[in-house]
C-alpha positions in Angstrom: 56.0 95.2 69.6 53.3 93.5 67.3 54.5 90.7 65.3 52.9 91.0 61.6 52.7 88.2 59.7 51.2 86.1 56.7 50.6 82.8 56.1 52.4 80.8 53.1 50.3 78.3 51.5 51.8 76.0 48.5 48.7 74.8 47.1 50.2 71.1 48.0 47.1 70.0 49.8 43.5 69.7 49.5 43.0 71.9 52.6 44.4 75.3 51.1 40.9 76.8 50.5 39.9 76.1 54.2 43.4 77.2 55.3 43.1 80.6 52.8 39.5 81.6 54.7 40.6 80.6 58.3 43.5 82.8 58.1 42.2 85.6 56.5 39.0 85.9 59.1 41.6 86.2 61.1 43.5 89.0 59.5 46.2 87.2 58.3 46.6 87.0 54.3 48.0 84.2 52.2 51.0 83.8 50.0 50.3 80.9 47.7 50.7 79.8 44.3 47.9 79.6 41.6 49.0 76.5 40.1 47.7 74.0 37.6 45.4 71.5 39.8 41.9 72.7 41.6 43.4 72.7 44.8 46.3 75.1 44.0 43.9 77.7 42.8 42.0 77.8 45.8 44.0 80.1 47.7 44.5 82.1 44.9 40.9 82.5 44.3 40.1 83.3 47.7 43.2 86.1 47.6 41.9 87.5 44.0 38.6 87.7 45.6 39.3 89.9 48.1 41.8 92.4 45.7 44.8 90.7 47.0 46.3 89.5 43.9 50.2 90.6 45.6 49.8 87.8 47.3 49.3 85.4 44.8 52.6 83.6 43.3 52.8 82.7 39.6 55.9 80.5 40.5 58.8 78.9 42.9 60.7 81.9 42.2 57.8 84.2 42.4 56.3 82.9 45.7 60.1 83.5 47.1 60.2 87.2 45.8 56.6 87.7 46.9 57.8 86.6 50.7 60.7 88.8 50.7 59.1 91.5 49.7 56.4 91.3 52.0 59.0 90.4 54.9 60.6 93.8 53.7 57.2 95.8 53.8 55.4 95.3 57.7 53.9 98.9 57.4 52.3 98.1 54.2 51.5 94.4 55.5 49.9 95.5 59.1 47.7 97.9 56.9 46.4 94.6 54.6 45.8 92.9 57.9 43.9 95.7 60.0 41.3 96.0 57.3 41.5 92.1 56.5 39.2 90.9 58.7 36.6 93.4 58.1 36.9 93.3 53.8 36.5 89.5 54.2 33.5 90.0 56.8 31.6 92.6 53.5 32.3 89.7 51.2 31.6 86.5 53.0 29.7 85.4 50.5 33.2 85.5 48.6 35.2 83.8 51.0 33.4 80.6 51.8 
């Protein structure tokens, strides 16, 4: 049985643009939260980038509803990550 997953970024650290780019070369998008500081939006960005703006929290209580439903919805979520790694590979330029 594949295990599908996604990653869950805060926007807490500097790192979360590096995180965001890793996983998704991998396949793997990221729930974060487009906060107020340059390195909350970086993930965000990088999500928005590549037309994945359900994955981009506008709060606490958003970012928890996003998981859930995403945790409710491995069909739709193994689709996003199958064609992940090539949409991010036609916009590199995008994701670094």
């Amino acid at each position: 049985m594949e295990v599908t997953t996604f990653t869950l970024i805060t926007g807490a650290s500097s790192g979360v643009g590096r995180e965001a780019v890793s996983y998704t070369h991998l396949g793997v998008p990221t729930l974060t939260i487009a906060g107020l500081t340059p390195a909350s939006r970086q993930g965000s960005a990088i999500m928005s980038q590549l037309g994945l703006e359900g994955f981009i929290a506008s709060s606490a209580a958003d970012f928890t509803d996003k998981g859930a439903y995403w945790a409710a919805h491995l069909e739709e979520l193994a689709a996003i990550r199958a064609a992940l790694r090539e949409r991010c590979l036609l916009y590199t330029s995008r994701c670094v």
